[in-house]
C-alpha positions in Angstrom: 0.0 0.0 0.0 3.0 2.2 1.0 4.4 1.9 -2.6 0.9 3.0 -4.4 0.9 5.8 -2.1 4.5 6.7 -3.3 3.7 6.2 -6.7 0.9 8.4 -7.1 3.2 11.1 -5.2 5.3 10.2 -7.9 3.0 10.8 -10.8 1.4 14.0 -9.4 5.2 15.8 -8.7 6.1 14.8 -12.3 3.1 16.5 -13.6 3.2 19.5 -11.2 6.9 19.9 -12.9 5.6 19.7 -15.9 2.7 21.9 -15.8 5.0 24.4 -14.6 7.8 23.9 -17.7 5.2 24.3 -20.1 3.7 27.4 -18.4 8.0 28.9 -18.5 8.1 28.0 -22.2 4.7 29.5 -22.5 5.8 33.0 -21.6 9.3 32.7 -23.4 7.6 32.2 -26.0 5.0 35.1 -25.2 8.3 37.4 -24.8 10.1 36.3 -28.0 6.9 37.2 -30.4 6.3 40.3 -28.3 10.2 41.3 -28.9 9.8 40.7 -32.4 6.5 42.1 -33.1 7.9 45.6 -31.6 11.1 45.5 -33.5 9.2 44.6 -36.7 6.8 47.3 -36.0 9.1 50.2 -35.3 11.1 49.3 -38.5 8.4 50.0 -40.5 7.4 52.9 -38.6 11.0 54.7 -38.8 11.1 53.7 -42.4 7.8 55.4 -43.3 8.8 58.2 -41.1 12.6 58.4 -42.1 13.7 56.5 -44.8 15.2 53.0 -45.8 18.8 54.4 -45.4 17.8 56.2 -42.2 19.8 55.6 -38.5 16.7 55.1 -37.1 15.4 52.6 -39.7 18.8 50.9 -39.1 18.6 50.8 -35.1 15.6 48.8 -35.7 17.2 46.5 -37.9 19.4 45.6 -35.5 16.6 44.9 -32.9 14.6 43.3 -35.2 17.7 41.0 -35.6 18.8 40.9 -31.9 15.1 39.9 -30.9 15.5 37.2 -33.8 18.6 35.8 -32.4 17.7 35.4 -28.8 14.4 33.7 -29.9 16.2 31.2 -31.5 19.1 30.9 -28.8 16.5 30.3 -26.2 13.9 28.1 -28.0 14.9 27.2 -31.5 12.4 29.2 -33.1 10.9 32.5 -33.8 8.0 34.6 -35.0 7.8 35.8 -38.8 5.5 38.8 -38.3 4.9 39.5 -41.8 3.2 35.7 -41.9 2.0 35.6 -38.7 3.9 32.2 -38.1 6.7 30.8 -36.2 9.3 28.9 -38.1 11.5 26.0 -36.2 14.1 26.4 -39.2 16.7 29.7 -39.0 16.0 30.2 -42.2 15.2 34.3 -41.6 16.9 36.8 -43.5 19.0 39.5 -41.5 18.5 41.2 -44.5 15.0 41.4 -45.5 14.5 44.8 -44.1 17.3 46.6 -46.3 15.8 47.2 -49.0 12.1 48.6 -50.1 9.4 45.5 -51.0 5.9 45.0 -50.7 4.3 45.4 -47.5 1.7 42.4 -46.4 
């Protein structure tokens, strides 16, 4: 009886642990697309406002890029926000923002 007992323990701390991982990787997550989304954003925004060449356009380039980086350090994915996806693949462009192309 003592070993049922220490089994079901067992089983509930396993899935306490796990509950609780998936709820960490839940906000990573949340924090990664959130980085992203406001880099993304702003880049558009300083290029409307300043111009593809502009510092500020490129400061957000550079976030947009950092944010993209530490998504993929830290879960081996990240957001596209121009397809509203998330890609498990590092297949993003650090350059797809230098240059003028059709907004979505």
């Amino acid at each position: 009886m003592r070993w049922i007992r220490c089994a079901l323990f067992s089983v509930a701390f396993l899935g306490a642990l796990l509950f609780a991982g998936a709820r960490v990787a839940r906000a990573d997550n949340d924090e990664c697309q959130r980085r992203i989304i406001k880099a993304d954003h702003k880049l558009h925004e300083a290029i409307d406002k300043h111009g593809w060449r502009s510092s500020q356009a490129d400061h957000w380039r550079h976030e947009l890029a950092e944010a993209r980086a530490y998504c993929w350090d830290h879960g081996h994915r990240w957001w596209d926000e121009d397809d509203h996806r998330w890609h498990a693949d590092h297949d993003w462009d650090d350059h797809d923002h230098d240059h003028e192309r059709e907004h979505h």
